[in-house]
C-alpha positions, 0 to 999 in steps of 0.5 A, a space after each residue: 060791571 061787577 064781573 068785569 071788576 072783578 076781572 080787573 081785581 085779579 089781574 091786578 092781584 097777578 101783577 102784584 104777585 109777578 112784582 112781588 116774585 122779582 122782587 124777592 129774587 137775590 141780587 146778581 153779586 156785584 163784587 170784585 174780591 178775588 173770594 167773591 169770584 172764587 165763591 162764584 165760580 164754585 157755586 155758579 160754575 155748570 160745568 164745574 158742577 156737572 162733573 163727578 167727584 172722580 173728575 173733579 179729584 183728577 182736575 185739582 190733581 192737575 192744577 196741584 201737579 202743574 204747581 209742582 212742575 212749575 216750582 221743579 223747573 225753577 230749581 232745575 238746577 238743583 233738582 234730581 232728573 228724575 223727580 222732573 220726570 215723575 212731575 211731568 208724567 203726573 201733570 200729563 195724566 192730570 191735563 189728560 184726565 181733565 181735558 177728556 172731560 172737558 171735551 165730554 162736558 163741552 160737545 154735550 147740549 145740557 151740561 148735566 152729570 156724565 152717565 155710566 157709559 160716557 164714564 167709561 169712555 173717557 176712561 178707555 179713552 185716556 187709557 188708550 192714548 197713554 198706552 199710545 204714548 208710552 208704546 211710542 217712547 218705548 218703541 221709539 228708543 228699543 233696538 228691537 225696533 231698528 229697521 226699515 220695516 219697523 221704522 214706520 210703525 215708530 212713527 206712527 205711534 209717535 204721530 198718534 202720540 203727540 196729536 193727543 199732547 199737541 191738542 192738550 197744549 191747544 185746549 189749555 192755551 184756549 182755555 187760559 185765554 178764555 180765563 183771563 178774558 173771563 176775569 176782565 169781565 169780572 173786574 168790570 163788575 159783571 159777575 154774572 158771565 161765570 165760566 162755563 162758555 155758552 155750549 156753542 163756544 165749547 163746542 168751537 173750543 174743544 174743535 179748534 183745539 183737536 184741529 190745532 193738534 192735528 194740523 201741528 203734528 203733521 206739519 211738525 211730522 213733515 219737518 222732521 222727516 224732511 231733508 235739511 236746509 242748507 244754513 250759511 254763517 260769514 264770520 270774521 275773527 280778529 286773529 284768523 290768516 288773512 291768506 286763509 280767508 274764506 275758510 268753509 267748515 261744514 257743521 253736522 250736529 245731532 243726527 242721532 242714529 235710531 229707529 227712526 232715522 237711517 242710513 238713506 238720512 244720513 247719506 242725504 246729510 252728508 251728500 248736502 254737507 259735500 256738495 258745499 265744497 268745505 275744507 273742514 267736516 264738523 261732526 259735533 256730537 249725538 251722532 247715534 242713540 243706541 248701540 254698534 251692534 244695531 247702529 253701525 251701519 248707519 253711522 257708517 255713512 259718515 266715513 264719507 266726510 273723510 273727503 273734506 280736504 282738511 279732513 272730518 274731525 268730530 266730538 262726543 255729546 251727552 247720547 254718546 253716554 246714555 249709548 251702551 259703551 261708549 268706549 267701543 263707539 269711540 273706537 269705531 268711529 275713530 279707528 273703522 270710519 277713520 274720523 278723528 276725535 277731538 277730546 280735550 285736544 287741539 290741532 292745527 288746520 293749515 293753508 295749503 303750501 304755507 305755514 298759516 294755520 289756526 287751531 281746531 279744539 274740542 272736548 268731551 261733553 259736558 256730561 261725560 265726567 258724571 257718566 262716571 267712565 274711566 278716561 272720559 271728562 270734559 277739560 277745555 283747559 287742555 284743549 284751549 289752554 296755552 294757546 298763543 294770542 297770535 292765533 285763532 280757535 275755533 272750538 267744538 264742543 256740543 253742549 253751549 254750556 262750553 262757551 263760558 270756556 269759550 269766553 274765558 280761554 278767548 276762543 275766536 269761535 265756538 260751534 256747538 249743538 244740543 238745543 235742536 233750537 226746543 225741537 217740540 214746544 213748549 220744550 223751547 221754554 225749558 232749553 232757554 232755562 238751562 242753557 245759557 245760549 239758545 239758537 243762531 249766532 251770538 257776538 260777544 263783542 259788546 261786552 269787549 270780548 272776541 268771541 263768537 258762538 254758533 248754536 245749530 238746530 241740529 241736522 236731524 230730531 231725537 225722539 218723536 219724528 217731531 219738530 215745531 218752530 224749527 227745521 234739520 239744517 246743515 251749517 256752513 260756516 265762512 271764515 274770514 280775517 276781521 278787517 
């Protein structure tokens, strides 16, 4: 009996000890302030506490750049170029840096410190994908590189490259949702479910977000090569001869000649143009990226257009300017190809076998003044200027910028390009911030104008063979008398 007490004596006192143990254990925080979260995240956070001083410098270096490049595009305006792109390049080494460890973190079964070996690569890692990268801008834009042969090689470093920034945007979309999830349980009072995720959700993550990259670049990859669409515009102009109706202008914009696209790609575009019968070729800027010398042949398929059978008219657009001298460009299209230039300058475009005609303008690009080129600038006054109210105009000018012009001369229509409808994303967020129209066909009729704008996604892509949330069209546009 006395020893079966003293058993239950010390089961008692175990019992009591276990109590005593969660007793003395310290409250999960309850609070909801935004210092209590931010305490807990910095204190609580395994992941967070997993990573070196090094990678927790690149992190913070991320979030500082991403402020930067934020409050850079809200004075865009203002802001030089360049200092843009000094930002984007430090807010992509930094989402690099803090994405390849994130990965490291995220696909380990503990998250302890990296060692010295996973140190080292996720250093190559990111060194390899920027060198990828820049290999590919640079490749991407070098004259040395135009030609069939060395085309494909382009390309595939572009495709290497924007898997890697496509798989960026994805994991930071995920991760921005799994913030903001995050922080709904946090005002729900349940401060306990702290950032990091389970592993297994980590794991899901980081998968999905290389899974989304690769999927999205090859079908961005497959879009741009592909052949374009044809896309048809009817619009009907108050002023527009009614024995002209049915008027066909067939719009090329933006093939951009260069290592990447090539004569067989421009033949396909102008083929596609011709066989919609039009009365009227519109080739409305960025027809080439790089100089005559290596590019000629190319841009020479357009000589083509000249059967449209009220002729092939064209305007420069800004690649025109980054292209080395212009001027011997402007020549060779006008003079060699035989296809006019409109600068600064209107034409009449008549009905066969009667004196009905409307005019047909065009300028310079926007940026052609601050090229700084003697005999180049943008002045749509001469081009739209003194333009009888009896009649209509229809005016080219690459930039969508030109239809305050537009408007303010009572242009019945404006056709332009440039935007490539954002061509990569989220590029499509900062075309929206500079450029007053976007995608499509505008109708500024509610605000008791007559004035119409078509804005084209452009026949093909500049740059990365690349295009998501859009595709190559050629537009043809049906003019008719306003009933």
């Amino acid at each position: 009996m006395t020893n079966d007490g003293d058993e239950n004596d010390e089961m008692t006192s175990c019992a009591s000890s276990v109590d005593e143990e969660h007793d003395t254990e310290p409250e999960k925080p309850t609070s909801t302030s935004l210092f209590s979260i931010l305490k807990s995240i910095w204190s609580r956070d395994v992941a967070w506490r997993a990573l070196d001083k090094r990678a927790k410098r690149k992190v913070v270096c991320a979030a500082i750049t991403a402020l930067c490049l934020i409050f850079s595009l809200a004075l865009f305006a203002v802001t030089p170029v360049f200092v843009i792109l000094i930002l984007v390049v430090a807010v992509f080494y930094g989402l690099s840096a803090y994405t390849v460890v994130r990965f490291v973190v995220k696909v380990r079964r503990n998250a302890k410190p990296m060692t010295s070996n996973e140190k080292v690569i996720v250093g190559v890692v990111i060194a390899l994908l920027w060198i990828i990268l820049v290999s590919a801008a640079l490749l991407g834009q070098s004259t040395a590189m135009i030609s069939e042969e060395r085309s494909s090689t382009v390309i595939f470093l572009w495709t290497l490259a924007l898997i890697w920034g496509h798989a960026l945007l994805f994991m930071a979309i995920l991760d921005l949702l799994h913030l903001v999830a995050w922080l709904g349980v946090c005002v729900a009072g349940k401060v306990d479910r702290l950032w990091p995720e389970p592993h297994r959700i980590g794991r899901v993550k980081a998968a999905a977000a290389l899974f989304a990259g690769v999927v999205t670049s090859l079908v961005g990859l497959t879009l741009a090569m592909s052949k374009p669409e044809i896309v048809h515009y009817d619009v009907h102009l108050a002023r527009f001869p009614a024995s002209m109706d049915g008027f066909r202008i067939a719009v090329l914009t933006d093939l951009h000649a260069s290592a990447t696209v090539s004569r067989e790609q421009f033949e396909v575009a102008v083929q596609l143009a011709l066989e919609q019968k039009p009365d009227v070729i519109a080739l409305v800027g960025d027809l080439m990226d790089g100089p005559l010398d290596k590019l000629a042949p190319t841009v020479s398929a357009l000589a083509a257009c000249n059967a449209a059978p009220s002729g092939c008219f064209w305007v420069s657009g800004n690649h025109l300017f980054l292209s080395p001298q212009p001027a011997r460009w402007t020549r060779f299209i006008n003079d060699t190809l035989g296809i006019r230039a409109l600068r600064n300058e209107r034409v009449r475009i008549y009905n066969n076998g009667t004196q009905d005609f409307f005019y047909l303008a065009g300028v310079d690009d926007w940026s052609a003044e601050s090229a700084g080129l003697p005999g180049f600038g943008a002045r749509p006054d001469l081009a739209l200027g003194g333009v009888e109210d009896d009649r209509e105009t229809v005016f080219l000018a690459h930039q969508p910028k030109h239809v305050v012009a537009a408007r303010q001369y009572d242009a019945g229509l404006h056709i332009s390009g440039h935007n490539h409808r954002g061509q990569v994303a989220p590029q499509h967020l900062l075309v929206m911030m500079t450029q007053p129209l976007f995608f499509g066909l505008y109708d500024f009729n509610a605000h008791g104008e007559r004035t119409q704008a078509i804005v084209t996604a452009g026949t093909y892509y500049w740059g990365p063979p690349m295009r998501t949330l859009s595709r190559n069209e050629v537009v043809v546009v049906d003019l008719f008398r306003e009933p």
